[in-house]
N, C-alpha and C positions, 0 to 999 in steps of 0.2 A: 623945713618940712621934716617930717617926723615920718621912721616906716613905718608900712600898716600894710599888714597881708590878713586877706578876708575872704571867705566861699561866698557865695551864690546857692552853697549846698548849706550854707546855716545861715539862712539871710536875718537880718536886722527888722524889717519886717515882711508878713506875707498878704495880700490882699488876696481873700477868692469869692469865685462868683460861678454860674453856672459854666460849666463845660472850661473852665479858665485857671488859671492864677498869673499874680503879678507878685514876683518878690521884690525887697528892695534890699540892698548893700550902700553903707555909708561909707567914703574912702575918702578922710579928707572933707573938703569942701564939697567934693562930689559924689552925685547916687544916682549908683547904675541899678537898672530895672532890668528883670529877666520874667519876659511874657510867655508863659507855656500853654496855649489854646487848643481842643480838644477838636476833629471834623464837627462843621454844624455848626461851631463857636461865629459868633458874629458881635460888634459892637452894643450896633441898635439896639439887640436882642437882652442881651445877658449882659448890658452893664450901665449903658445909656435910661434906660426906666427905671434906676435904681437912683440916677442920679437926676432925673428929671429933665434927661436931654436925649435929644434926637440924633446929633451929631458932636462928637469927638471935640472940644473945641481946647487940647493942649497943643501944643506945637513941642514937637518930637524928634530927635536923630535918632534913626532905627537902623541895627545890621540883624537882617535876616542869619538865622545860624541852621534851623530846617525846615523843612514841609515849606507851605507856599502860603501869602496870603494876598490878597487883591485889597484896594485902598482907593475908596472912592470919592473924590473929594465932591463937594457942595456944586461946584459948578458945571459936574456932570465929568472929569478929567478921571480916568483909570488909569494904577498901574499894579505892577505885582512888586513881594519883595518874595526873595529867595534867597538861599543860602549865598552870602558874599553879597548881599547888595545893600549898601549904605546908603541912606536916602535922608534928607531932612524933609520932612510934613506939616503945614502950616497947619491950623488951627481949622476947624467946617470939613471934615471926612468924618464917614464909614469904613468899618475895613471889615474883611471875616476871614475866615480860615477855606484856601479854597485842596481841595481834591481830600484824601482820605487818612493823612497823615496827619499826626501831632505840628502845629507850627510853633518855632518857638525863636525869638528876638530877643537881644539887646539894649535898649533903651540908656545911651547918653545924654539927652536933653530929654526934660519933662517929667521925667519918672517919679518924681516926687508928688507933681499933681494929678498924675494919672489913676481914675477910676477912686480919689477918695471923696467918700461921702460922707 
């Protein structure tokens, strides 16, 4: 293995969409995704109709880094991710941006399929 030191501030690629972005970083075999979502940002809303879906259907390891966001998966199950919370998310959620703060994640698993159309 070969070093490789790389930003999240010059990503490799950027995805944006309304009230959002999603950048990506290639390190290696793996890409990390860094989701920075705006109050008001929601899935459904502002990335799901662009892709012709309703719900989210990548499977995810997310660490929340700030602001808050709620994650709803398909069978009606809620939870929040918040700063320090590491979660893996299957595949059939909503999520949005909850209270009034910028939310912004990590993205270990999925980032690569996420939000492209």
């Amino acid at each position: 293995m070969d070093l490789i030191t790389k930003s999240l501030d010059s990503p490799d690629e950027k995805r944006a969409f309304e009230k959002g972005t999603f950048e990506l970083v290639k390190v290696g075999e793996l890409t990390v995704g860094r989701a920075t979502y705006q109050p008001g940002w929601k899935w459904s809303r502002h990335v799901g109709p662009g892709l012709g879906q309703t719900t989210c259907e990548v499977a995810h390891v997310v660490l929340g880094v700030s602001g808050c966001a709620k994650v709803r998966m398909d069978d009606g199950a809620e939870f929040e991710i918040t700063p320090g919370v590491l979660c893996a998310i299957p595949p059939g959620h909503d999520s949005w941006v909850e209270g009034d703060e910028p939310y912004v994640s990590l993205h270990f698993m999925g980032a690569e399929d996420y939000a492209r159309g």
